[in-house]
C-alpha positions as CSV (number, residue, x, y, z in Angstrom):
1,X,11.6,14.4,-8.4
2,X,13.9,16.8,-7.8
3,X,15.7,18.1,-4.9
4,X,14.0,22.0,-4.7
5,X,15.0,24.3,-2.6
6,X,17.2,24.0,0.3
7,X,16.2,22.8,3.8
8,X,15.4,25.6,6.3
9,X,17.5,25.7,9.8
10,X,14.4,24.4,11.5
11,X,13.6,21.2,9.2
12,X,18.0,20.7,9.2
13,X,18.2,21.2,13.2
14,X,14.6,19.1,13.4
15,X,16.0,15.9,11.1
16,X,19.6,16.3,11.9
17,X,19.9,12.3,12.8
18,X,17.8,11.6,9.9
19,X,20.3,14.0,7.6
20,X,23.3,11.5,9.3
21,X,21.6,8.7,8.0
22,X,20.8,9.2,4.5
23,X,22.0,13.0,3.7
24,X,21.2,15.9,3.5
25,X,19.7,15.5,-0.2
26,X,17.5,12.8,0.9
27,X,15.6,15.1,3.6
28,X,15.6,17.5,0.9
29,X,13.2,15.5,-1.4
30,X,11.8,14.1,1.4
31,X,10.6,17.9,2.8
32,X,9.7,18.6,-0.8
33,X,7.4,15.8,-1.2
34,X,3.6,15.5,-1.1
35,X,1.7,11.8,-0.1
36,X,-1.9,10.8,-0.8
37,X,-3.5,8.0,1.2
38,X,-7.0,7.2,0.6
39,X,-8.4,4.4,3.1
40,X,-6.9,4.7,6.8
41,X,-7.1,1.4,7.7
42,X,-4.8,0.4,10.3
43,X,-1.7,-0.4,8.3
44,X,-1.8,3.0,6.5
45,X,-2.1,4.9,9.5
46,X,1.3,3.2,10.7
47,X,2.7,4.6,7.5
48,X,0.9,7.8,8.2
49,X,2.7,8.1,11.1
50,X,6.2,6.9,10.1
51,X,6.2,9.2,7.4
52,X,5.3,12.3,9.3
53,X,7.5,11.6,11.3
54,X,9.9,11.0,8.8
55,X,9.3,15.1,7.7
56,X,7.6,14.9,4.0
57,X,6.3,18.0,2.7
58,X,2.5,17.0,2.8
59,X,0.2,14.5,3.2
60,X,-3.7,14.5,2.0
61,X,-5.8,12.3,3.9
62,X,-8.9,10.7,2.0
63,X,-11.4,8.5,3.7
64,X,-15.0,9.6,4.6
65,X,-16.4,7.1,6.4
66,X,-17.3,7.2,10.2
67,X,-15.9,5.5,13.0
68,X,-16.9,2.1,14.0
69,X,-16.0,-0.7,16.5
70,X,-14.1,-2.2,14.3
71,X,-12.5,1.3,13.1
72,X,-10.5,1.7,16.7
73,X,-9.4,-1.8,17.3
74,X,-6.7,-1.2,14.7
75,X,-6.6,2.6,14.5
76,X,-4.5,4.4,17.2
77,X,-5.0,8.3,15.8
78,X,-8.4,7.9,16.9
79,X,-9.4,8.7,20.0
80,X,-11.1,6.9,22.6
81,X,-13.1,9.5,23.7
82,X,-16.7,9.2,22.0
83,X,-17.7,12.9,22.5
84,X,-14.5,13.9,20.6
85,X,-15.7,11.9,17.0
86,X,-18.6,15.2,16.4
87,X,-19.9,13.7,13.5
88,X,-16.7,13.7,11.9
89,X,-14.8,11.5,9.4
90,X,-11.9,9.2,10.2
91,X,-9.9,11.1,7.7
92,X,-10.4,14.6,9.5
93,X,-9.6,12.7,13.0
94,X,-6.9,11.2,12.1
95,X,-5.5,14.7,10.8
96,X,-5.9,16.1,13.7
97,X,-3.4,13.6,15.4
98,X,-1.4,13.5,13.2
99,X,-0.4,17.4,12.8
100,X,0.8,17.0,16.9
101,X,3.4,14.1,15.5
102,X,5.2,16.5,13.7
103,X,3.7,20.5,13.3
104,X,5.9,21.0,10.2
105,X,4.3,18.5,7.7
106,X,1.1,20.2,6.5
107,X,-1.8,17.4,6.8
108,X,-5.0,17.9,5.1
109,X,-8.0,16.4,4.1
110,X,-10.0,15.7,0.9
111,X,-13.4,14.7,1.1
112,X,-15.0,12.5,-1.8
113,X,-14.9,9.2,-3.3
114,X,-11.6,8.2,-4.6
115,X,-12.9,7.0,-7.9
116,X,-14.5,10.0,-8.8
117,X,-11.1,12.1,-9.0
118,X,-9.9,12.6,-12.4
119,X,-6.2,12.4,-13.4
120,X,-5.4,16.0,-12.9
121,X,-5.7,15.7,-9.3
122,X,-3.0,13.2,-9.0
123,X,-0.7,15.2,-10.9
124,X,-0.2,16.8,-7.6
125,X,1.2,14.4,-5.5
126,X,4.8,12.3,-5.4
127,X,3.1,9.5,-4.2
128,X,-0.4,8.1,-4.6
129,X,-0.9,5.3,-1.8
130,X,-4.5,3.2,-1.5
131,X,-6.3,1.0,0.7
132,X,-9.7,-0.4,1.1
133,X,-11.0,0.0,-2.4
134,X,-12.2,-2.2,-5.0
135,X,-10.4,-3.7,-7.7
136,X,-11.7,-1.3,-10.3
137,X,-10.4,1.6,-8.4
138,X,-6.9,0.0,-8.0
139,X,-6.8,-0.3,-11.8
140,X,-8.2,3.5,-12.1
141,X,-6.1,5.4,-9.9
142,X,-3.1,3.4,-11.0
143,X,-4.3,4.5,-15.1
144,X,-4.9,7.9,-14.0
145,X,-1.3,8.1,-12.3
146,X,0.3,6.6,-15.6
147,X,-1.2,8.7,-17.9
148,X,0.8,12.1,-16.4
149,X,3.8,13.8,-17.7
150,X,5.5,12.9,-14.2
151,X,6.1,10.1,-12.7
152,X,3.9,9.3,-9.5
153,X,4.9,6.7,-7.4
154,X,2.0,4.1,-6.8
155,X,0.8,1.4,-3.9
156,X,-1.4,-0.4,-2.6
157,X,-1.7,-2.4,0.8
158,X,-4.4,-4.4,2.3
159,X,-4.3,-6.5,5.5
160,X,-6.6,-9.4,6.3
161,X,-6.3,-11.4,9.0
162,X,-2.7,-11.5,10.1
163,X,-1.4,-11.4,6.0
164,X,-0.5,-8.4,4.3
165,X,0.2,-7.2,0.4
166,X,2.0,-4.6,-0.7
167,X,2.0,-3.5,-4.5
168,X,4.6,-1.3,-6.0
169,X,4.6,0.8,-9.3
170,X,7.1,2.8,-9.5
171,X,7.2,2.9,-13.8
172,X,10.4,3.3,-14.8
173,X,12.9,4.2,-12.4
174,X,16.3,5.2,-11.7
175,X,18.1,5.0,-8.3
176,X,21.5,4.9,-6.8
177,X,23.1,2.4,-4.9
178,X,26.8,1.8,-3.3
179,X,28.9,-1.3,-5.0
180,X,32.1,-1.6,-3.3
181,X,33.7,2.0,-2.8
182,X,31.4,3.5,-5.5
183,X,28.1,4.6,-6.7
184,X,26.1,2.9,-9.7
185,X,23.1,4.2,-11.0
186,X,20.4,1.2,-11.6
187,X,17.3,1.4,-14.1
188,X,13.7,-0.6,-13.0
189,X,10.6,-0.6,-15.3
190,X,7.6,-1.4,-13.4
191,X,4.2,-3.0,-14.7
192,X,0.9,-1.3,-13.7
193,X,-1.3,-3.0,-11.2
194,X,-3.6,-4.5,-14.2
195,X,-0.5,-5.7,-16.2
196,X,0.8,-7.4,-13.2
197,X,-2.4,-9.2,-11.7
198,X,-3.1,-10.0,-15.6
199,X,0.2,-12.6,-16.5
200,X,-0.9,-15.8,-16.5
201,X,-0.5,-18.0,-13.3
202,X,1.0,-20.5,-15.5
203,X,3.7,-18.3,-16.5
204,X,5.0,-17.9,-13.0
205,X,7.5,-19.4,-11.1
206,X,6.5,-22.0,-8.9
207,X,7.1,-20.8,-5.8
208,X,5.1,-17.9,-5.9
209,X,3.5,-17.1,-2.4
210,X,0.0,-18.4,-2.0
211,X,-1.0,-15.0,-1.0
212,X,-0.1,-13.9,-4.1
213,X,-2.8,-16.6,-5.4
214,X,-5.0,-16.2,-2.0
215,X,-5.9,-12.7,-2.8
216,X,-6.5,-12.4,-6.2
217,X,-9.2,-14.6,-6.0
218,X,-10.9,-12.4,-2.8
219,X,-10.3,-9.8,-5.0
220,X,-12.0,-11.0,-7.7
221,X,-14.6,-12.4,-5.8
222,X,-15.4,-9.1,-4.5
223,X,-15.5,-7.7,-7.6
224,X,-18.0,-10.4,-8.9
225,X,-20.0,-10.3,-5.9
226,X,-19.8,-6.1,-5.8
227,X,-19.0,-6.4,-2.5
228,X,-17.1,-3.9,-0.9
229,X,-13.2,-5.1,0.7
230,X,-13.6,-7.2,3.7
231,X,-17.7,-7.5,3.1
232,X,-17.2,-10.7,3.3
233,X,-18.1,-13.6,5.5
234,X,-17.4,-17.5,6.2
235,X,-21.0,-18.3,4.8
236,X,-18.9,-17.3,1.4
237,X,-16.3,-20.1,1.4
238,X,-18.3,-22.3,-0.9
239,X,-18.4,-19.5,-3.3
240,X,-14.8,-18.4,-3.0
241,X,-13.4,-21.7,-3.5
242,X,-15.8,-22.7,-6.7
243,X,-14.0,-19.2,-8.2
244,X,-10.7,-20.3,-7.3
245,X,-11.3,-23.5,-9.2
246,X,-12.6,-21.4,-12.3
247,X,-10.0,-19.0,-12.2
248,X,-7.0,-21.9,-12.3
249,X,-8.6,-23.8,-14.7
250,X,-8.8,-20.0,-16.7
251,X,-4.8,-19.8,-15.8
252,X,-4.3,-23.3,-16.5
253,X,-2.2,-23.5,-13.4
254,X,-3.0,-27.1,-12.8
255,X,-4.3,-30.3,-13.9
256,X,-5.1,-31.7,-10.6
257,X,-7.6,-30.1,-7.9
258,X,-5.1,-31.6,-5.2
259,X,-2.3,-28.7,-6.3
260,X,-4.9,-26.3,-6.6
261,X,-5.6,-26.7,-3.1
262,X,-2.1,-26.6,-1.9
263,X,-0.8,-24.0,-4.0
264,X,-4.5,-21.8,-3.1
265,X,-5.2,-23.9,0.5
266,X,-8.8,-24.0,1.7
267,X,-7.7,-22.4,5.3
268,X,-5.9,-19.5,4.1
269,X,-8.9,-18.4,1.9
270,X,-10.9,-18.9,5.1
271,X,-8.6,-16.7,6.7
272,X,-8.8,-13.7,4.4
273,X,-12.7,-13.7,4.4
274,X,-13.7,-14.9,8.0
275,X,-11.5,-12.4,9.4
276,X,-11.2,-9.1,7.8
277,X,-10.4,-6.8,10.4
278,X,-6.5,-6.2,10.9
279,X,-4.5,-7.4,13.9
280,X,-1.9,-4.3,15.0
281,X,1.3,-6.1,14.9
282,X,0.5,-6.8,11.3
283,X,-0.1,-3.6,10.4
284,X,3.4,-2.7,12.1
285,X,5.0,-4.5,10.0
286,X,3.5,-3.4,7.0
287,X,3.0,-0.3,7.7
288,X,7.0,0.1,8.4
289,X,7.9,-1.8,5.2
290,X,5.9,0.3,2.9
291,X,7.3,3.4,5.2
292,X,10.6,2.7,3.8
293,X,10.0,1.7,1.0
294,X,8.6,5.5,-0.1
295,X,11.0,7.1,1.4
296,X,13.1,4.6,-0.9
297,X,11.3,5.8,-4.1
298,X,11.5,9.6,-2.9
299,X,15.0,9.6,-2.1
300,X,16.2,7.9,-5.2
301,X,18.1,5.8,-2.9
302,X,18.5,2.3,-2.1
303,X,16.9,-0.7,-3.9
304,X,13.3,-0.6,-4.0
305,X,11.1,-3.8,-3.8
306,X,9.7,-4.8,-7.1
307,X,7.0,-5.3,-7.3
308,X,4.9,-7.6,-4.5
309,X,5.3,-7.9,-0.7
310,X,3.6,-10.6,1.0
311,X,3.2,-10.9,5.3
312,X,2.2,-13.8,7.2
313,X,2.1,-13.5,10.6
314,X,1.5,-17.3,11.2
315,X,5.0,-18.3,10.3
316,X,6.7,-14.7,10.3
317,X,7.5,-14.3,7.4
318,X,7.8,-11.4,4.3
319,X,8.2,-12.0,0.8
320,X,9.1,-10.6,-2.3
321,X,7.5,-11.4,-5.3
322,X,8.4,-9.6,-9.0
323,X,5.2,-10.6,-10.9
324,X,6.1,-9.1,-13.7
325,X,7.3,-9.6,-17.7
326,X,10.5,-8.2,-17.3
């Protein structure tokens, strides 16, 4: 995208130490920008949050589902108070928070099922970010955003347990970065979500993370099962682990169940299908990674990741992974 118009005195004198970090031009595309997110899960309500803050031009909030327990342990626009929910969605409460973080970003809300939206309606974003949707609607919205004349930045992020994936397509893209006293312009072409998840395991290095592994078979499972994300439960273990041994012997990954099992391990499966609600600090993390990394692709400046990001909270660390031909 391009710059626009110039920055009023209120957005320069609002994100002057923001300006003194990455410039001037960089709020500019940043004010002139507009975000969908569709599933407020806790990690992409700390995104929500870091990039109001951040000053974008708009964000659209999708999600129509009510509040629940679960909802609140991991959602902090929310608020406590029972009598303030009125029958209303998460996506219109959360919108009402998050107008008080920062009263020039206009927030709305869209009401409707994701999947229902046809390619047209992204044609009016910068950036297209998803959570809490199945497979197929991964693959759909993705489609949809590849098929306009502009290029729409697209992710997706999920948290289960204390692990986290992020997923970047950002097509073909052109950024600048410093190399020694000067300013080099670098080129990335980006897979779509179904091109990426579709290489063969075989082909991969072999020290991909196990997440990477670990939740495309959930994923798949769910799909199978048409279960929705997270509707799953440790009476499915036996189930997930037969698919996991169908889809390597499908990959060819392995000869021998014993590397199946340490490249896919039973426990981390376990994890992502036992426990499916999100722990905060994990969605900190996330959430801030995937914060920078949009204002990244919307700024045209610094390297973006390409094209996986992988959290584990158990030994602290985040990973990069580009699962990709190219």
């Amino acid at each position: 995208m391009d710059g626009g118009e110039e920055l009023t005195e209120q957005e320069t004198a609002l994100y002057d130490r923001q300006i003194r970090v990455w410039g001037v031009d960089a709020q500019r595309r940043l004010s002139k920008s507009h975000i969908l997110v569709s599933g407020l899960k806790g990690t992409v309500v700390e995104f929500c949050k870091n990039i109001v803050l951040a000053g974008v031009g708009s964000l659209t909030l999708n999600d129509d589902r009510e509040v629940t327990e679960e909802t609140l342990a991991a959602n902090f626009l929310i608020p406590a108070d029972e009598n303030a929910f009125d029958g209303r969605s998460i996506a219109e409460l959360c919108c009402d928070s998050l107008k008080d973080f920062n009263p020039m970003v206009r927030v709305s809300v869209k009401k409707g099922d994701l999947s229902s939206f046809g390619a047209d309606f992204f044609d009016k974003f910068n950036v297209v970010v998803i959570s809490c949707c199945s497979l197929a609607t991964k693959r759909m919205v993705n489609e949809s955003c590849r098929k306009l004349s502009k290029r729409v930045a697209f992710y997706t992020v999920d948290c289960r347990d204390s692990c986290g994936e992020i997923f970047v397509d950002l097509q073909n893209y052109t950024y600048s970065k410093k190399k020694l006293d000067e300013t080099v312009e670098c080129q990335l072409k980006y897979p779509s979500f179904e091109e990426a998840i579709a290489i063969p395991w075989r082909s991969l290095p072999k020290r991909v993370s196990k997440l990477y592994f670990a939740m495309r078979v959930v994923e798949r499972f769910e799909e199978v099962e048409r279960r929705k994300p997270g509707e799953t439960s440790i009476s499915d273990l036996s189930n997930v682990l037969k698919l996991r041994k169908e889809l390597c012997l499908a990959h060819l990954l392995y000869a021998m169940q014993s590397l199946n099992e340490s490249q896919i391990p039973d426990a981390l499966l376990e994890r992502l299908i036992a426990v499916t609600r999100e722990f905060p600090p994990v969605c900190a993390v996330v959430g801030g990674i995937l914060g920078q990394e949009v204002i990244k692709a919307l700024s045209g400046k610094g390297d973006p990741l390409k094209n996986f990001f992988f959290y584990d909270a158990v030994d602290g660390k985040g990973i990069i992974e580009d699962i990709s031909n190219s």
